[in-house]
C-alpha positions in Angstrom: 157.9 158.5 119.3 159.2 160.9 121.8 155.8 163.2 121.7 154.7 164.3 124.9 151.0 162.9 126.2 148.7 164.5 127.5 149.4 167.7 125.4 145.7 168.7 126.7 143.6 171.2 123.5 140.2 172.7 124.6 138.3 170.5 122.4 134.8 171.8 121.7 132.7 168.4 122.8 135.3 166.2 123.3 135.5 165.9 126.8 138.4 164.7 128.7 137.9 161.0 130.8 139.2 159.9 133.9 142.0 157.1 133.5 139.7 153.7 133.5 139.5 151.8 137.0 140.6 149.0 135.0 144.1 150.7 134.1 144.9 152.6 137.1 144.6 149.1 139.0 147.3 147.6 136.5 151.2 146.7 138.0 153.9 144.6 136.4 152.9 141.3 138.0 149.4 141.4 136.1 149.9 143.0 133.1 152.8 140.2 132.1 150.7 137.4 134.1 146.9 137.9 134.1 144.1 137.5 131.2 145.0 139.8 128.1 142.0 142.6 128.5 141.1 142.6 124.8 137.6 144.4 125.3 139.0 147.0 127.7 141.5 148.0 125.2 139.3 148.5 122.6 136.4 150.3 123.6 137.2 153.8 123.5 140.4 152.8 121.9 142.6 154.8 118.5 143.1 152.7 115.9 146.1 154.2 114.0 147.1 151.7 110.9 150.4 152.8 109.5 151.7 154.2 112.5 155.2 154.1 112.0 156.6 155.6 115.6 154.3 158.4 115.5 153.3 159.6 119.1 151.3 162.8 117.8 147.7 161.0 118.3 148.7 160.4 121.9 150.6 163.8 122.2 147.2 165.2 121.6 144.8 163.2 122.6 146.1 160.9 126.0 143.5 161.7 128.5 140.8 162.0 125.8 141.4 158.6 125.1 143.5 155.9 127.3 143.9 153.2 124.6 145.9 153.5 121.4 146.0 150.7 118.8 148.8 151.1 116.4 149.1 148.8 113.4 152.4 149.1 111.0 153.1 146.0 108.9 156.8 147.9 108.1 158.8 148.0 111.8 160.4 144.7 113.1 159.8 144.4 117.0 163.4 144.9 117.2 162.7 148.4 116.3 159.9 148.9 118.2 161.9 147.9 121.7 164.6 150.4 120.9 162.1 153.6 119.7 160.1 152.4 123.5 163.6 152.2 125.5 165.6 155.5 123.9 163.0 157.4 122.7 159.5 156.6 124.6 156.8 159.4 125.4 158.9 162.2 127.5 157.4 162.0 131.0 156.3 158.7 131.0 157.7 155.4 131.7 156.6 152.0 130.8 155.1 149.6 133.7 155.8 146.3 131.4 155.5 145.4 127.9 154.3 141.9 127.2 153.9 139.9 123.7 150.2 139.0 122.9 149.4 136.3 120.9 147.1 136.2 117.7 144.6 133.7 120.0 144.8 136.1 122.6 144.0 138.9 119.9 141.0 137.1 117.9 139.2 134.6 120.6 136.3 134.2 118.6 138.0 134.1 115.5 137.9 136.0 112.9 136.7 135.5 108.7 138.8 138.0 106.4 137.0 139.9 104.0 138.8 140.0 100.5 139.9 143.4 98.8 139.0 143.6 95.1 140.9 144.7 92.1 140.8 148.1 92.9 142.4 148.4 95.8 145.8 147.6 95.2 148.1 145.0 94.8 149.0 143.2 97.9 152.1 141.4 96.3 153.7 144.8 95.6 155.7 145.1 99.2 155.5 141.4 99.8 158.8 140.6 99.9 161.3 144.0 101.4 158.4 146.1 103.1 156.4 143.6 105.3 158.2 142.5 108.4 157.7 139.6 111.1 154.2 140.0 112.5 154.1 140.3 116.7 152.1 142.4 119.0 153.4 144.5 121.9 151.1 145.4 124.5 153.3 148.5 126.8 151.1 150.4 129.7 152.7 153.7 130.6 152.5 155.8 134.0 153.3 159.4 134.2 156.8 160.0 136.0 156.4 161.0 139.5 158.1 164.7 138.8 155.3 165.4 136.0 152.3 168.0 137.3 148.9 166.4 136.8 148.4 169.2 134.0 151.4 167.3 131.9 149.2 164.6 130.7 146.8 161.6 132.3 147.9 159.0 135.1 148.0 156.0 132.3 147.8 155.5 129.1 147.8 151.6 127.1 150.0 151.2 123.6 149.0 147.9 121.9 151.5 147.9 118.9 150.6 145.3 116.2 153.2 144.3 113.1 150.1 143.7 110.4 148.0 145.0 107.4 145.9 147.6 108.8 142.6 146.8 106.9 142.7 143.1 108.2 143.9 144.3 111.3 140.6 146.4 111.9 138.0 143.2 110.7 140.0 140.9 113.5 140.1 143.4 116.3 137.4 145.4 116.0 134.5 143.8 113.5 135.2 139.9 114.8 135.1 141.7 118.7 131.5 143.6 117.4 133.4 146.8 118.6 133.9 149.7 117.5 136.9 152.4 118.2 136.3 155.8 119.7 138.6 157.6 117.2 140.8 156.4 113.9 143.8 157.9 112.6 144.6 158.0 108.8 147.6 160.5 109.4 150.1 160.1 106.0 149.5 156.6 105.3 151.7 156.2 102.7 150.2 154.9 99.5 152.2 154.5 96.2 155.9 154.7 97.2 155.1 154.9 100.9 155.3 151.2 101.4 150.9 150.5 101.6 149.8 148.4 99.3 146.3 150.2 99.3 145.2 153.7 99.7 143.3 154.6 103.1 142.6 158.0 102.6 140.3 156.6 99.4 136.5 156.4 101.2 135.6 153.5 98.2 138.6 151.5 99.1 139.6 148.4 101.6 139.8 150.2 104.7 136.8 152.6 104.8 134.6 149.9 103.2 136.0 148.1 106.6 135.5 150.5 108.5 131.8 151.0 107.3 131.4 147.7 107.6 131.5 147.4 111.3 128.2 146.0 112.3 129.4 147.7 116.0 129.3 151.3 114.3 131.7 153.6 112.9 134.6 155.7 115.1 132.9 158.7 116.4 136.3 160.9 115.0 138.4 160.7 112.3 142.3 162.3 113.0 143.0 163.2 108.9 146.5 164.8 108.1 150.1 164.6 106.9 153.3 166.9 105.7 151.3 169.0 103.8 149.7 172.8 104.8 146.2 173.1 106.3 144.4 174.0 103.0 145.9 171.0 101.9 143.8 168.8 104.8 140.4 171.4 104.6 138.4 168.5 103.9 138.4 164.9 105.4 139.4 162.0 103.5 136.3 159.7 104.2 133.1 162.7 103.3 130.5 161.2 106.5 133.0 162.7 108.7 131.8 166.5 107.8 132.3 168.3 111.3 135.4 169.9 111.7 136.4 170.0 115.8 140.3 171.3 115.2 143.3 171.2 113.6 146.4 169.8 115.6 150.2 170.4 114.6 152.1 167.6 113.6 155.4 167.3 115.3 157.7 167.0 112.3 155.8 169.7 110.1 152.3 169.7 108.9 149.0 169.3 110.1 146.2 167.0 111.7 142.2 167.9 111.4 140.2 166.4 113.7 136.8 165.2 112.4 133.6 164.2 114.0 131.4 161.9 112.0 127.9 163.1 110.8 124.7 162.5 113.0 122.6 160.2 111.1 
C-alpha cells in the first residue's frame, strides 16, 4: 500500500470530518474483544472492490472519510499480513487487526441477487484467480512524530477476500446502508482477473449499486493507468459533477465525481 493518508486536497464541497468518537475511543483490548461495529464502519465508509494493495483512496481521501472497505477476491490473507507489516501506510501504525466472520459481517442475512448473461462469466477465474475468502478488520493511529497536517488521528481498513458485486448486496443493501464514496479505480476486466466489468453502468455492480434501497454513494473515485482525457468522463453517467482529479501513485489518474441532484 505504502501511500501516505491524509494527503489533504482543497476539495470544493467536500469537507473534511473530525475522526468519529467511536474510533478515537478504540485500543487493542476492544477492537480484538468487543462487538464487531458493522454500522459504524459503514456509514460514511469507501467501498473499493478490486483493491488490490492500493492505498491511493486513503492517500487522498483519510480525514475526508475514516472507513475504507476494500474487497479483492485475488490476494490470500497471507499477502495481505505481509503488504500491512512491510509496507503499511507511511506514518501510521496499526492498533490490532482482527479476523471477522461472515456472521459477524451479514447479521441479518443477506439474499444474493443473480447476474445475467451479460455480465460475464463467473467460472472464468474460478479455479487460479479466486483465493480463500477472510476478512481483516486493521485500525490505524498516526505515529506520534507525524504533525497533525500529515493526515487524521485514525483511520479503519476492513479488507475482505470476495466478489465485489456480492460483496456490496451483503454489506451494504442487506445493512440498508449506503457508502459515502465508491472506488472503481482500474478494475481489471478481461485479462485483469474480474469476471465482470464495473466500469459498465448496465452491468452487475452499478445495477447493485442502484439498487440500494439506502441510496447511492454520494461520490464516485473513476480512474486507472491511463492520461486524464482518457478518464474526462465517469464510468457510471448519474455521477456528472466533476470535484477533481487526483494522481495515482504508480502513474495515471483518479477523477473524483459527485453524483447528480435528483
Amino acid at each position: 500500500m505504502t501511500q501516505r493518508a491524509g494527503s489533504f486536497f482543497m476539495i470544493d464541497r467536500f469537507l473534511r470530518v473530525a475522526t468519529p468518537v467511536r474510533l478515537t475511543e478504540l485500543n487493542s483490548d476492544s477492537i480484538l474483544r468487543s462487538r464487531f461495529p458493522l454500522g459504524e464502519l459503514l456509514r460514511n465508509s469507501l467501498f473499493y472492490p478490486s483493491s488490490a494493495f492500493d492505498g491511493d483512496p486513503v492517500k487522498h481521501l483519510a480525514g475526508y472519510i475514516h472507513s475504507f472497505i476494500y474487497v479483492d477476491y485475488g490476494h490470500t490473507e497471507g499477502e495481505l499480513l505481509e503488504v500491512l507489516k512491510t509496507r503499511g501506510f507511511s506514518g501510521y501504525e496499526p492498533i490490532a487487526t482482527r479476523s471477522v466472520t461472515e456472521q459477524e459481517l451479514t447479521p441479518n442475512g443477506w439474499t444474493p441477487q443473480a447476474p445475467n448473461h451479460l455480465d460475464g462469466d463467473q467460472t472464468r477465474y474460478r479455479d487460479w484467480w479466486i483465493k480463500q475468502p477472510f476478512c481483516l478488520w486493521t485500525v490505524f493511529q498516526r505515529c506520534d512524530d507525524r504533525p497533525h497536517s500529515h493526515g487524521p488521528v485514525r483511520f479503519s481498513l476492513l479488507y475482505l477476500c470476495a466478489d465485489g458485486a456480492a460483496a456490496y448486496q451483503a454489506l451494504y443493501i442487506a445493512n440498508a446502508i449506503a457508502p459515502k464514496a465508491i472506488a472503481v479505480i482500474q478494475p481489471g476486466h478481461s485479462f485483469g482477473g474480474n469476471w465482470t466489468n464495473f466500469e459498465d453502468p448496465q452491468q452487475i455492480l452499478a445495477r447493485t449499486v442502484a439498487a440500494n434501497p439506502a441510496g447511492k454513494p454520494e461520490f464516485l473515485l473513476y480512474g486507472g493507468y491511463g492520461s486524464r482525457d482518457y478518464y474526462r468522463q465517469p464510468c457510471w453517467p448519474e455521477y456528472s459533477e466533476h470535484v477533481c482529479f487526483l494522481d495515482k501513485h504508480d502513474g495515471g489518474t483518479i477523477g473524483l465525481w459527485r453524483l447528480k441532484p435528483e
